[in-house]
MARFILUM-759805 format. One record per atom (N, C-alpha, C, CB): residue in one letter; x negated, y, z negated. Coordinates in steps of 0.1 Angstrom, whole numbers, plus 5000, padded with zeros to 4 digits. Glycine has a CB too. Example, Ala and Ser with C-alpha at 12.3 -4.5 7.8 and 13.67 -1.06 7.14 Angstrom:
2
a486849434922/a487749554922/a486849674922/a488749554910/s487249784929/s486349894929/s487150004921/s485949944943/
//
This chain:
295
x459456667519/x460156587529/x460556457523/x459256567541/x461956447521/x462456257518/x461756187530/x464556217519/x461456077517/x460955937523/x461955877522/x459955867517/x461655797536/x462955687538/x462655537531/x463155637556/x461555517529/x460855387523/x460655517506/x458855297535/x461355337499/x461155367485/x460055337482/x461855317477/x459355417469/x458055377463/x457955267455/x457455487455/x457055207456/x457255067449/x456255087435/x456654927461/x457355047426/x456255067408/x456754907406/x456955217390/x455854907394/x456054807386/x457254777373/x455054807382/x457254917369/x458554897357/x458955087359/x457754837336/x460055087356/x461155257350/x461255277339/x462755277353/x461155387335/x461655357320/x462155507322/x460255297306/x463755517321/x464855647321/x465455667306/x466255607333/x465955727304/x466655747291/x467555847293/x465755767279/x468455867279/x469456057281/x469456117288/x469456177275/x470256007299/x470956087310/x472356117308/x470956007324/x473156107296/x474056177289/x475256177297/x473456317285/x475656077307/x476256057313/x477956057309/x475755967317/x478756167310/x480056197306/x480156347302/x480356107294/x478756387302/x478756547296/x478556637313/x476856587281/x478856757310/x478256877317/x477256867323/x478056967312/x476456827312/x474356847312/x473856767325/x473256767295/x474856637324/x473856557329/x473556567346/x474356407324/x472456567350/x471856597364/x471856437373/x470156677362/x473656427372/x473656287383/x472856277392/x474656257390/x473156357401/x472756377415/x471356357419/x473156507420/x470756437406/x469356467412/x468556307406/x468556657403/x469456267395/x468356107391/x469056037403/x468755997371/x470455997408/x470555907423/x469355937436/x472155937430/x469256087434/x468356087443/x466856007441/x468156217447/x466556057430/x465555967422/x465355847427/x465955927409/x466555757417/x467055637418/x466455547432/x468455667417/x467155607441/x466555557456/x465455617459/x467555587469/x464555687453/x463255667459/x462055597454/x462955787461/x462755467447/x461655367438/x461755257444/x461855337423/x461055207442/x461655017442/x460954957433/x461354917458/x461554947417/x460454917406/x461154777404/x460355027389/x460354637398/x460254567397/x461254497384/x459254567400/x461054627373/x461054597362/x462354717355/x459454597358/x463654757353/x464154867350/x464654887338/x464854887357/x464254977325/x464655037315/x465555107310/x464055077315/x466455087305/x467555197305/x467155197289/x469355157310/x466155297284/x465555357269/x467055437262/x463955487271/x468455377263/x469455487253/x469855567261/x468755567239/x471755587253/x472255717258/x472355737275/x471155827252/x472355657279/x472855637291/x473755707296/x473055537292/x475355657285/x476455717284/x476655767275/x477255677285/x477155917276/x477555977262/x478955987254/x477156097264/x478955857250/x480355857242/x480855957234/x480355757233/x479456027226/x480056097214/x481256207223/x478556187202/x480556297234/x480956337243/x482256297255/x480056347245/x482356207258/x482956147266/x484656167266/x482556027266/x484756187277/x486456217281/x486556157292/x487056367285/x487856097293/x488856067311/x489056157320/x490556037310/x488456287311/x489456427321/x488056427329/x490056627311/x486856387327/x485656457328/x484556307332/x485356547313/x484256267342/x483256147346/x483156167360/x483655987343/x482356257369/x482256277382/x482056147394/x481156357382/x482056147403/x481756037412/x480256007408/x482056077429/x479556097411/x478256127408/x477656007395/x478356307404/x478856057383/x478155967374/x478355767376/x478656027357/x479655767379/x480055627384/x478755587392/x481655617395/x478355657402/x477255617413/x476055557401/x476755757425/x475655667396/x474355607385/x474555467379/x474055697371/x475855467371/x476455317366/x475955227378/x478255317364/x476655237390/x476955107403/x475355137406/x478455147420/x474655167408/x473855217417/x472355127402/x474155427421/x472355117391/x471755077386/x472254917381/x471355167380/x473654837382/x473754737385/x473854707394/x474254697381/x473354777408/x473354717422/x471554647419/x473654877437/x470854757415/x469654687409/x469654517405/x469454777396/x470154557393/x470554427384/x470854297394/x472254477375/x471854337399/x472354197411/x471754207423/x473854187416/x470654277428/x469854227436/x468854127431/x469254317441/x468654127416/x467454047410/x466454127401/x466553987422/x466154207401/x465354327392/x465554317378/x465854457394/x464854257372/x464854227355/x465154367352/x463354177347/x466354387343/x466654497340/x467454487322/x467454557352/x467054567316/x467154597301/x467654707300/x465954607294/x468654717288/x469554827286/x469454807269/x471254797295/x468854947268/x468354937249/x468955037250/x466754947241/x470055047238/x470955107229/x470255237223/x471354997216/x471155347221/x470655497220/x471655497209/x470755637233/x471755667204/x472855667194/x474055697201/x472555767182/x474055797207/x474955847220/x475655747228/x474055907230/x475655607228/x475655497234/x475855417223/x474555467243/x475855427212/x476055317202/x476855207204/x476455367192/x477755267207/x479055137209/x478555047219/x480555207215/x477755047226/x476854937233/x476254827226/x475755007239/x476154907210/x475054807202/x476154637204/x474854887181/x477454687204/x478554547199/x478154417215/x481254627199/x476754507225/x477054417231/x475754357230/x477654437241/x475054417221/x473954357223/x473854207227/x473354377214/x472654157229/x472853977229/x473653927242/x473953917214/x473954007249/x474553957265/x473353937275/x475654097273/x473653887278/x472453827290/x472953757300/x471353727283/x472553857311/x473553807325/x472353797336/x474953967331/x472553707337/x471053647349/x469753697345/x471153717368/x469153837348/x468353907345/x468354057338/x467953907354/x469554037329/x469854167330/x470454147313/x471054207345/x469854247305/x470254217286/x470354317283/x469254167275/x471154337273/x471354447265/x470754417253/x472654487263/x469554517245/x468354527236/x468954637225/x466954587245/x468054617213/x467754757202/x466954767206/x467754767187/x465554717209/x464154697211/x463654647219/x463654657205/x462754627222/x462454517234/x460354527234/x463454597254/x459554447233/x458054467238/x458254387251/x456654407226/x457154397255/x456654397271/x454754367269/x457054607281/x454654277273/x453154287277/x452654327293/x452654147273/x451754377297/x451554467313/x449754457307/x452554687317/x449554397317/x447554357317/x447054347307/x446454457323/x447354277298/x447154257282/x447054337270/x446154207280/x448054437275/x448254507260/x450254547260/x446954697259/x450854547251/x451654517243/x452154697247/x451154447227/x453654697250/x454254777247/x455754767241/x453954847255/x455754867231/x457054837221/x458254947225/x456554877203/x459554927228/x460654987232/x461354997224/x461254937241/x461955147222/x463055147214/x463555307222/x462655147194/x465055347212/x465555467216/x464955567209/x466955467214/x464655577195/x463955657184/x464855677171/x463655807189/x466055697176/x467055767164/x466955717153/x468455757164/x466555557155/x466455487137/x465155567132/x466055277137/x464655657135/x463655707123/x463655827122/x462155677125/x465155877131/x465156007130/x465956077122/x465356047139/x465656157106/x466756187096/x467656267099/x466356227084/x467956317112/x468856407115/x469956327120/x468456497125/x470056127122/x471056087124/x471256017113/x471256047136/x470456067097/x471656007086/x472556057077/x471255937079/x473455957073/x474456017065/x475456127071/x473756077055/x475256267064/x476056387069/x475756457081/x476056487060/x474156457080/x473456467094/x473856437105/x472556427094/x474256297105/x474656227117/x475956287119/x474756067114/x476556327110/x478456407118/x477956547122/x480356447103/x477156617117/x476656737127/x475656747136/x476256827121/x475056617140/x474656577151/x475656597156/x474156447152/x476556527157/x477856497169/x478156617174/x479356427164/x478456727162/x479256857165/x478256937172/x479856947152/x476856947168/x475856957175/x475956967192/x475256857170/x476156777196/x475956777207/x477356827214/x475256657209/x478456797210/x479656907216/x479357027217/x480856907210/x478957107209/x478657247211/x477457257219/x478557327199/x476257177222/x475457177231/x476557207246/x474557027230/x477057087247/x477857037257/x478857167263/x478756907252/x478957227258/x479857347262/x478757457261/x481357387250/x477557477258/x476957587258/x476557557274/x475857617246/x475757467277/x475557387291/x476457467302/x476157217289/x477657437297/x479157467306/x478857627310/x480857447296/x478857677298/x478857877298/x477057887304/x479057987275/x476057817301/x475257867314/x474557857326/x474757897314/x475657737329/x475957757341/x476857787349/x475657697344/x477357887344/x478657967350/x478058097346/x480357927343/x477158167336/x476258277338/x475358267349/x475558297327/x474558137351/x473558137364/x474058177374/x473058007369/x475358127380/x476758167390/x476558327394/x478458147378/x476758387381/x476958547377/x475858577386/x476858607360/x474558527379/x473058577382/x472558607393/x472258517378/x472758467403/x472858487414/x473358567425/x472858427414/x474558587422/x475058667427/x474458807429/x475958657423/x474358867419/x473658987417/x472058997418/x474159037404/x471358827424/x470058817426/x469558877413/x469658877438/x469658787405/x469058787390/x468458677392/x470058797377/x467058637384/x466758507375/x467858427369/x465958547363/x467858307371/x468958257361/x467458227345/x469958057370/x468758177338/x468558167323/x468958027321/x469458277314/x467658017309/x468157837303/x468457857287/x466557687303/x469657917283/x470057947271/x470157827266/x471158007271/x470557767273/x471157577265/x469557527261/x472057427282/x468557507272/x466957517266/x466457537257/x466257567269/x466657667256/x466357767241/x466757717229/x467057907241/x468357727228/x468557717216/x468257527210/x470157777215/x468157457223/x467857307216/x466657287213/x468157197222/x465657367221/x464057377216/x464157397199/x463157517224/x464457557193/x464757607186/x465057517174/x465557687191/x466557437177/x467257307168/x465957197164/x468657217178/x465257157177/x464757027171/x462957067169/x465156887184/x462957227167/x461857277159/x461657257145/x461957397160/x463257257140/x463857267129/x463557137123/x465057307132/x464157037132/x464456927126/x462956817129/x465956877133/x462256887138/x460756817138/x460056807126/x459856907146/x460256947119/x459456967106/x460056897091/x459257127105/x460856827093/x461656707083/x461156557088/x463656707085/x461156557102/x461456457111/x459956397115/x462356507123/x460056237108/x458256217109/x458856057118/x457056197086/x459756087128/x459855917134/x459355897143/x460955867138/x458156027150/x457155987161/x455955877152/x456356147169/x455655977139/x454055897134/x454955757130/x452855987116/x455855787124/x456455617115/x456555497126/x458555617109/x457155557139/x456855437143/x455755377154/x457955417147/x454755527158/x453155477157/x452755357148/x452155587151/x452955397134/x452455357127/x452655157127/x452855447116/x454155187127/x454355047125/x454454937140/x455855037116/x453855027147/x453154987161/x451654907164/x453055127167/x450954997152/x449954987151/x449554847141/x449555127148/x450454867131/x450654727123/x450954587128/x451554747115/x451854637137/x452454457146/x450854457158/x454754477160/x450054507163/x449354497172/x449454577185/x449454387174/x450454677187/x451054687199/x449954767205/x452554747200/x450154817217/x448954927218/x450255087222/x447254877237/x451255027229/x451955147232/x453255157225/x452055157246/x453755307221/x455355297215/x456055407224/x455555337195/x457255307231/x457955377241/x459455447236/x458255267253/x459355567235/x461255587227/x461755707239/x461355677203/x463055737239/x463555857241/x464055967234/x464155837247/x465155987231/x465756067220/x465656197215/x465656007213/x464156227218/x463856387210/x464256487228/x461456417200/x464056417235/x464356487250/x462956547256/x465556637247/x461756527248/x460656597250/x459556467260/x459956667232/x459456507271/x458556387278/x457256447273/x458656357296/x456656287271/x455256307270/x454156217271/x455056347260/x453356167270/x452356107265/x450856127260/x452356037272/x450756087249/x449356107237/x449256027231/x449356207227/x447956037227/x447455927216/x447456027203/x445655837219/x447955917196/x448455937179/x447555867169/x449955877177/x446755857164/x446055867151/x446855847143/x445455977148/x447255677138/x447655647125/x446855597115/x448555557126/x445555607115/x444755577105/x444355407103/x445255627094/x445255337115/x445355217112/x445055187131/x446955157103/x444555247132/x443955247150/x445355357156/x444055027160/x444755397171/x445155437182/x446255387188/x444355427188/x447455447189/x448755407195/x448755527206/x450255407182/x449055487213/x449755587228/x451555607227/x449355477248/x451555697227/x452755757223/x453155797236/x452655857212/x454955737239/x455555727254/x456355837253/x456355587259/x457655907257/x458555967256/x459155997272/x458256077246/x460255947273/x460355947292/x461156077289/x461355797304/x461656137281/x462556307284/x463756257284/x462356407301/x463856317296/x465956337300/x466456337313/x466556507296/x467256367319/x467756387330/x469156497324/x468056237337/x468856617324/x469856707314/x469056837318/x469956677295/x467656857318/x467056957315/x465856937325/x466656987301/x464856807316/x463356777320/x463256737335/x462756647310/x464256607333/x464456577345/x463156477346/x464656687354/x463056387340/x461556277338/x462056197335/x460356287328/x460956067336/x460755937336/x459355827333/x461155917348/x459655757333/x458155707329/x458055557335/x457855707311/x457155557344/x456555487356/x455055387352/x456155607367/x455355277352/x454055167352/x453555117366/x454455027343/x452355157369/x451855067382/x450655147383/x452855067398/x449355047390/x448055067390/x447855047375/x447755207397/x447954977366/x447554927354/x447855027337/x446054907358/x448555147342/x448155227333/x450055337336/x446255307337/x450255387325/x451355517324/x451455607330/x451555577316/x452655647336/x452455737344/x453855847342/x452255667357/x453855987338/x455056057333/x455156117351/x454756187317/x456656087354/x457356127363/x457956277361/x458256027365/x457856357368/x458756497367/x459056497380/x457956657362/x460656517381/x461456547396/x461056667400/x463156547396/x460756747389/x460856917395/x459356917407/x460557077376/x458556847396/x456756867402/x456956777418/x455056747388/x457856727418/x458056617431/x457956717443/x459856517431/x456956657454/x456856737466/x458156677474/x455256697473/x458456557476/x459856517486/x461056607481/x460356347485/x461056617465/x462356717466/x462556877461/x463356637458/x461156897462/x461157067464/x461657137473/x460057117466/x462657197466/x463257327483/x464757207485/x461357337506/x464857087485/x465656987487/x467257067479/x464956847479/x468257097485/x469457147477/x470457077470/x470057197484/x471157117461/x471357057448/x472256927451/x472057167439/x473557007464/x474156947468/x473956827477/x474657007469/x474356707473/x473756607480/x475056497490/x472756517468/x475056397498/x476156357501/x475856237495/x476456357514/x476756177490/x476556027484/x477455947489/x476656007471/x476755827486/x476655707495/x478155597488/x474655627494/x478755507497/x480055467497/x479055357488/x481055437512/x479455267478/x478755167472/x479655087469/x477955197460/x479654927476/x480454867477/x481254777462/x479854817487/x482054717466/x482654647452/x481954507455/x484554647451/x481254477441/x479954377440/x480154337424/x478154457445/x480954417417/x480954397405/x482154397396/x480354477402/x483554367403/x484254387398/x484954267386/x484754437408/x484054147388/x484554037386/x483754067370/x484153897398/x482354137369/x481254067357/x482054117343/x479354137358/x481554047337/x482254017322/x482054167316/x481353877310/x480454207317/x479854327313/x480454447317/x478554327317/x480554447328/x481154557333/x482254587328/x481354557346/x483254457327/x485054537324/x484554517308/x486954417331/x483854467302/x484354517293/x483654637286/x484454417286/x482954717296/x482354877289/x483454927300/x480154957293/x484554897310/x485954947312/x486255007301/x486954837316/x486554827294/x487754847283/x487454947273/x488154727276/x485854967267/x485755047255/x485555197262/x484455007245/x485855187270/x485655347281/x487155397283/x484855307302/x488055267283/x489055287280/x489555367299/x488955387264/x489055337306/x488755327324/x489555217331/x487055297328/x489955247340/x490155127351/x489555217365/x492055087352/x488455137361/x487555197377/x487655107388/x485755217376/x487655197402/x487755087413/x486455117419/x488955097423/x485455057418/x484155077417/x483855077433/x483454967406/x484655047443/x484255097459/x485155257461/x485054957474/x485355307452/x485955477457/x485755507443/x487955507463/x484955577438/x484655637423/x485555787427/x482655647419/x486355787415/x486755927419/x486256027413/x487955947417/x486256187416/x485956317409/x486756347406/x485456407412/x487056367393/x487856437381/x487456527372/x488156357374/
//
C-alpha cells in the first residue's frame, strides 16, 4: 500500500540511473523519489547518460527525475552531484556551488564519528582506460539496444503467458565477470580508504549493490555500492546511525503496484539557474521545464 507521508532518512545515496537510455527505470525511481524525505541527497555518477544520449529519445519520465531532484535542491536539502564516466561532461562543472547544492569528483561526509569517502569508481576501473574506454562506449550502446529487444521479447512472452527473460542481465553479469578478474578498483580504493582514516568507501559504477567489509591489511573498510536504477533498482540510505541497502523490488508499498504510473505537473522554479541552462546547452535541449515532453 503507498504511503502518503514520506519516510524520513538522513542521507540518499542513488547512482546509474542512465538517464537518456532505454534501461533506465524513471518511473519506478520518481516513485521512489517521493517516498523519502532525506536530509542529505547524493547523486554517486551517471545520472545522465551522455555516452548514449539522443534528442529523439529523453521521456517526460526522465525530465521529471532531473526537476524532481532540483525541486529537492531548492527546497533547501544539501545536495551533491559527483561525476560518473557516463556523465563526464559534468566534470567541466565541477566547482559550482549553488546555495546548497555542488557538483563533486569525490566528496567525504562524517555521520556519528566515522568518515565516509564518495566517489563514482571508474577512476580505478581498467576497463575505462585507453582503448578500453572506446569499447566501453560501444559496449554500453550495444547494451542499450539489447535492453530495447528484451523488452519487446517480454511483450511476446506475455502474451503467450510465458516467464519473461533478463537477457540484457545475463550477458552484463557475464561482461563484468570478465572484467572483475583484471579489475582490482573495489580493494584499491578500500585500501586507500583505509590509509586516509576513512571507515567507509561509497562508489557506484560496477551496477552490483552491496555492502561488506573488506580486509585491506591496513584495517577494516566497509564497502558501499548503491546498484542502479536499470535492473537492481537500489539505493543506499543512512539513518538510525548505521547503512542501509534499499531494494524497490523487496519494497512492501510497491509490490503488485503497476508499472504504469501518472505523473505529476512540476512547476517552472528553475528556469532562471545558471546550472540548469547550462547542462541545456551541453544537452544541446531547450526544455520548458512546466510541460516536459515525450519523445
Amino acid at each position: 500500500q503507498l504511503s502518503n507521508t514520506p519516510r524520513p532518512i538522513e542521507l540518499v545515496v542513488i547512482s546509474d540511473v542512465h538517464l537518456g537510455t532505454y534501461g533506465a527505470q524513471a518511473k519506478h525511481l520518481l516513485r521512489y523519489l517521493k517516498s523519502i524525505d532525506p536530509e542529505v541527497v547524493i547523486v554517486n555518477g551517471d545520472l545522465i547518460d551522455f555516452w548514449a544520449f539522443s534528442k529523439r529519445f529523453f521521456p517526460k519520465s526522465h525530465f521529471q527525475i532531473l526537476l524532481y531532484l532540483l525541486i529537492w535542491a531548492n527546497e533547501g536539502k544539501k545536495f551533491y552531484y559527483i561525476t560518473g564516466n557516463h556523465d563526464e561532461t559534468m566534470r567541466k562543472f565541477v566547482g559550482y556551488d549553488i546555495g546548497d547544492s555542488e557538483v563533486l569528483n569525490e566528496l567525504v561526509l562524517e555521520r556519528d564519528g566515522r568518515k565516509s569517502w564518495f566517489f563514482h569508481g571508474d577512476v580505478f576501473d581498467v576497463s575505462m582506460k585507453g582503448n578500453a574506454k572506446r569499447m566501453a562506449k560501444i559496449g554500453g550502446w550495444s547494451y542499450d539496444l539489447m535492453v530495447r529487444f528484451n523488452r519487446s521479447l517480454n511483450k511476446l512472452l506475455r502474451t503467450i503467458r510465458r516467464n519473461p527473460v533478463n537477457i540484457s542481465k545475463a550477458l552484463k553479469d557475464g561482461v563484468k565477470r570478465i572484467v572483475n578478474k583484471v579489475s582490482t578498483f573495489e580493494m584499491t580504493a578500500a585500501k586507500i580508504a583505509a590509509h586516509r582514516g576513512y571507515s567507509y568507501v561509497v562508489c557506484g559504477h560496477v551496477h552490483k549493490p552491496e555492502i561488506r567489509e573488506m580486509d585491506t591489511g591496513n584495517g577494516i573498510i566497509i564497502y558501499l555500492n548503491s546498484g542502479d536504477w536499470i535492473e537492481n533498482l537500489t539505493s543506499l540510505e543512512y539513518y538510525d546511525g548505521d547503512w542501509h541497502l534499499y531494494q524497490y523490488y523487496k519494497d512492501p508499498q510497491f509490490i503488485d503496484q503497476p508499472d504504469i504510473m501518472e505523473e505529476d505537473r512540476i512547476p517552472r522554479v528553475f528556469s532562471n539557474g545558471r546550472l540548469f541552462r547550462e547542462m541545456e546547452k551541453e544537452m544541446g535541449l531547450d526544455i520548458d521545464v512546466s510541460q516536459p515532453s515525450e519523445s
